[in-house]
N, C-alpha and C positions, 0 to 999 in steps of 0.2 A: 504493500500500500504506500503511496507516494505521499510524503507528507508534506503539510503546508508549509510553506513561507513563512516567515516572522518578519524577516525583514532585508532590504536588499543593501550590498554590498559592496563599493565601487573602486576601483583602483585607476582613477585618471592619470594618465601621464603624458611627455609631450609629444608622445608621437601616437599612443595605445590610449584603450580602451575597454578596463575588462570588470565588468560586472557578474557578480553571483546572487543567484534568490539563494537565501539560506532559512535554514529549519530552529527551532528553537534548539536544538542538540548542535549546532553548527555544519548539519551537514547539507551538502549543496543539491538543492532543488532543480535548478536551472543555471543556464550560462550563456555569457554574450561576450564575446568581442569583437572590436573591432580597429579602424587605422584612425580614430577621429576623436586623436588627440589636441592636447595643449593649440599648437601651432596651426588647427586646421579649420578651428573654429573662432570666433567671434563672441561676444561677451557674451551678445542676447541668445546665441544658437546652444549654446550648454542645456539650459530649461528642454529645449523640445529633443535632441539628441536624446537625452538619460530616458525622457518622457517611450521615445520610441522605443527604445531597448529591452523599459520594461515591458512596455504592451506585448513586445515579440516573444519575451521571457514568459507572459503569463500572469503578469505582478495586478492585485488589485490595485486601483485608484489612490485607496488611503495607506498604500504597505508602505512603512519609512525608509528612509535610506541614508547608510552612513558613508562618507567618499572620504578618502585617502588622496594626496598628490597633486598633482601640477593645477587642479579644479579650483582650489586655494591657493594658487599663486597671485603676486600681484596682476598677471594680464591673463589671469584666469575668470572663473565663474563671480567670485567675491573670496575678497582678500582674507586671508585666516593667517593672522601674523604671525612671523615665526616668534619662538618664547628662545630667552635666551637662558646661557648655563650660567652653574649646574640647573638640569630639569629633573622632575619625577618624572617618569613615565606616564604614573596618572595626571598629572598635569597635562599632559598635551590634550587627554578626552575632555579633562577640565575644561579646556580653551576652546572648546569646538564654536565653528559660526555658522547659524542659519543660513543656507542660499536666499535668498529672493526670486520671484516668476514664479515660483510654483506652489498647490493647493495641497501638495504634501508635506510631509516634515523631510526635510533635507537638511542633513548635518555633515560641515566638511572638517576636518580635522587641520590644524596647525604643523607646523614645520618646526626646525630647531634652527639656533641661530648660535654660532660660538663668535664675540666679539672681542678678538683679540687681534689686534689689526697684524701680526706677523703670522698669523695662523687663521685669517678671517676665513669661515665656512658656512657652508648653510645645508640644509639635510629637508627635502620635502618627498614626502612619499613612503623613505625607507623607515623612517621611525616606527611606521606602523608594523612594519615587518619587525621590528625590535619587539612592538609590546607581544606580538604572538611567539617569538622565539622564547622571549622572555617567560610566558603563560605557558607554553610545552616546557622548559627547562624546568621550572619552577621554584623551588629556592634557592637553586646554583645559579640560576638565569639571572636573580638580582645582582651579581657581580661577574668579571671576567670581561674579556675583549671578542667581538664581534665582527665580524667580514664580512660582507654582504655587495660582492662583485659586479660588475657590470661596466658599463660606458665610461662610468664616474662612481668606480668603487670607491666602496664608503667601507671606514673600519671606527666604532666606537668604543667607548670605556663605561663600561657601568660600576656605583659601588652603591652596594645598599641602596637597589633600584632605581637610583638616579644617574643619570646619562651626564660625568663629569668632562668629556672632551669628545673629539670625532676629526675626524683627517679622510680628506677627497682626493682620490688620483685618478687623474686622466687614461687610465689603461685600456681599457677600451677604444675610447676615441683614437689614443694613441697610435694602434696597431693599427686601426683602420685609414688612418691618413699614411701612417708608415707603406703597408699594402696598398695602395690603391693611387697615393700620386708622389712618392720619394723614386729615390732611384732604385730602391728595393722591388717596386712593383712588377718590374721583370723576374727577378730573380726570385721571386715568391710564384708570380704565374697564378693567384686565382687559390693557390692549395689552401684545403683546410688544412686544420691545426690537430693534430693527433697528438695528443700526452702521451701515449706510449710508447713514444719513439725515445732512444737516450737519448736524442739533440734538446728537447726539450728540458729532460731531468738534467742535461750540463747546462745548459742554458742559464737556469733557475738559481741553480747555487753557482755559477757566474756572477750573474747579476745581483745574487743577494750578497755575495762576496764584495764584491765589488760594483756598487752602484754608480761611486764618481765616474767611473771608465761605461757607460750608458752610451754613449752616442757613437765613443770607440766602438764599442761592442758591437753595435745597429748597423757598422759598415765594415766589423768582419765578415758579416755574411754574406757583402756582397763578394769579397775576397775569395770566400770559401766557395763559392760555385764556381766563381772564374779561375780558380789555381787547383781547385779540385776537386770541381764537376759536383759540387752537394747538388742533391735534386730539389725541387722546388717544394716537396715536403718537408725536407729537413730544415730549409733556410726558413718556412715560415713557421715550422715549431720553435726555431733559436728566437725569431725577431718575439712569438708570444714571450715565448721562456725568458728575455732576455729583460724585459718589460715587466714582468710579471714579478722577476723578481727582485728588482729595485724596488718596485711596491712594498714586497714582502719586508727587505732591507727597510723601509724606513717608516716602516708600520710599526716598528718593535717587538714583533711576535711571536722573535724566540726570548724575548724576556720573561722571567718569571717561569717558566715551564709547565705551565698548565696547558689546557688545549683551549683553540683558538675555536668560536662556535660561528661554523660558515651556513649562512642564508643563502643557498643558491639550487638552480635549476641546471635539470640539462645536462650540456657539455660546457657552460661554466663551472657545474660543479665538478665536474671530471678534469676540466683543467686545474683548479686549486684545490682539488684534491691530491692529485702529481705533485703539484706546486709543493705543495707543504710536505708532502711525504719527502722529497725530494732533500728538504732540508731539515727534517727531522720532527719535523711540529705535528704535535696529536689534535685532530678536530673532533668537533661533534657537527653534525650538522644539520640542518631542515629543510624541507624543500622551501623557495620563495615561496609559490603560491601558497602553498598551505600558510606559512610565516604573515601575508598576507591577511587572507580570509579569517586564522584564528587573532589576529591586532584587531579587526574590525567588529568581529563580533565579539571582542572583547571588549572594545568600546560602546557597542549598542547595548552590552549589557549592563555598563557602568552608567551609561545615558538614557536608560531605562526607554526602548526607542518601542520593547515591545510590550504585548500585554500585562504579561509576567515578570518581564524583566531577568528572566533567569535561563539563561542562554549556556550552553554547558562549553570551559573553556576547549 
C-alpha cells in the first residue's frame, strides 16, 4: 500500500532541480527532476515551476514544502540569509523564510556564512546535507570533519553540533576547465576518470605530498604522454588525482586520525573513496541524496510543517 505524503521536499540548485513527496516515516512517495535550476529561471517563475512539479508528483494543493539551496539565494526565489559562525545546526531550521506567490506553506532554509575575510566562504544547499548526515551518524555526527564533494567541494568542522569552520575548493570546476580548454584537453581526449587505475592512487598522494608543486604537477602529464605514450586514461586519472589531492592536502584530514565522514554519490564517491584510501584516511560515508532528503525532513519535522509533526529521522 503506497503511503501518503506529509510533505514535499526540495533541493534547488543552480543548474538542478530535485524534489521528493515524502511519507511521515521519511520514505519517498514520488520524484521529480529536472534542469530548471538557479540560472534558468526568473524570480517570478520559481512559484509556478515547484507548483508544476508537484501536480506531476501527485502533491495535494495544501501539502507543505520545505526547499534547500540556491531557491534562497540572493537572485533566487527570496533571500534566506546566510547565518554566520559558529552555527547550530538547529539554527539554520530556526532561520527558515516563507517564499511569497504561493497558497501553500513554502519554507526555504538559510545558508552559512564564515566571515573571516582570509578565509571568506559561504555554504548554500550543502548544510542540509550536514543536518541529515549529522541525524544518521547520530551522536558521533555532533563532532568530526565532513567532505561532501563536488564542483565546489565543501569540507566542514562540527563540535558539539555546531558547524565551527568550512573551507571551499574549486575541484571540480577545476578539472573541468583543466579537461576541456588547457592544453591538457588533448592529452586527456574526452576519458573518464577510473580510480582504479594506480595513476590515480600516485596521483593523490603526489599531490597530497606535495601540493605547492600543483601546477608542476598539471603539466607533467602532458610530458608523460609525449615522452611516454601515457594513454588518455591514465593522464586524466593523474590530472583528477593530482587535484584531488591538494584538496585533500589542505583540508587537514589526516589530522587527528579519526575518519573523515564523506556525503557523496556515485563515482564521486568512488573517487574519494580511492582518494582517501590512497593516503591512509578511514571514512564513513552517506549517500548525498539520502544526506539530503533525511536534512529536510529533519527540518519539516522540527518546523512542525506536518500534521503530527513526527517524521521518523
Amino acid at each position: 500500500m503506497t503511503k501518503a505524503p506529509a510533505f514535499a521536499a526540495v533541493d534547488w540548485g543552480t543548474t538542478s532541480f530535485r524534489l521528493w513527496l515524502l511519507a511521515e516515516d521519511g520514505g519517498v512517495v514520488a520524484e521529480r527532476r529536472s534542469g530548471e535550476g538557479l540560472t534558468s529561471l526568473t524570480r517570478e517563475a520559481f512559484a509556478g515551476v515547484l507548483e508544476r512539479h508537484l501536480e506531476a508528483a501527485g502533491a495535494s494543493t495544501s501539502l507543505p514544502v520545505v526547499i534547500c539551496g540556491m531557491a534562497g539565494s540572493r537572485q533566487g526565489w527570496i533571500e534566506a540569509r546566510y547565518l554566520d559562525l559558529p552555527a547550530r545546526l538547529d539554527d539554520i531550521v530556526d532561520n527558515a523564510v516563507a517564499a511569497p506567490g504561493t497558497n501553500r506553506r513554502v519554507l526555504i532554509l538559510p545558508g552559512l556564512a564564515q566571515r573571516v575575510e582570509e578565509r571568506a566562504d559561504v555554504i548554500r544547499g550543502e548544510e542540509t546535507q550536514l543536518i541529515g548526515a549529522a541525524t544518521r551518524f547520530g551522536a558521533a555526527g555532533a563532532n568530526g570533519i565532513y567532505c561532501m564533494p563536488g564542483t565546489h567541494s565543501k569540507w566542514v568542522r562540527t563540535q558539539e553540533g555546531r558547524v565551527t569552520g568550512f573551507s571551499t575548493y574549486m575541484t571540480g570546476e577545476l578539472f573541468s576547465v583543466m579537461a576541456a580548454h588547457s592544453i591538457l584537453a588533448h592529452t586527456v581526449a574526452g576519458a573518464e576518470t577510473d580510480p582504479d587505475l594506480p595513476a590515480f592512487a600516485e596521483a593523490v598522494v603526489a599531490g597530497h605530498g606535495d601540493p605547492a608543486r600543483l601546477t608542476n604537477q598539471l603539466f607533467s602529464i602532458r610530458g608523460r604522454q609525449l615522452l611516454f605514450g601515457e594513454t588518455p586514461e591514465a593522464a586524466s586519472a593523474r590530472l583528477s588525482g593530482f587535484i584531488i589531492g591538494a584538496e585533500l592536502a589542505g583540508s587537514g584530514c589526516t589530522e587527528g586520525g579519526g575518519a573523515v565522514r564523506l556525503i557523496a554519490s556515485g563515482r564521486l564517491a568512488a573517487l574519494y573513496r580511492s582518494a582517501f584510501a590512497a593516503i591512509g584516511v578511514s571514512v564513513d560515508e552517506i549517500d548525498a541524496d539520502e544526506a539530503v532528503r533525511l536534512g529536510l525532513a529533519q527540518a519539516a519535522r522540527s518546523l512542525r510543517l506536518t500534521d503530527t509533526g513526527r517524521l521518523s529521522a
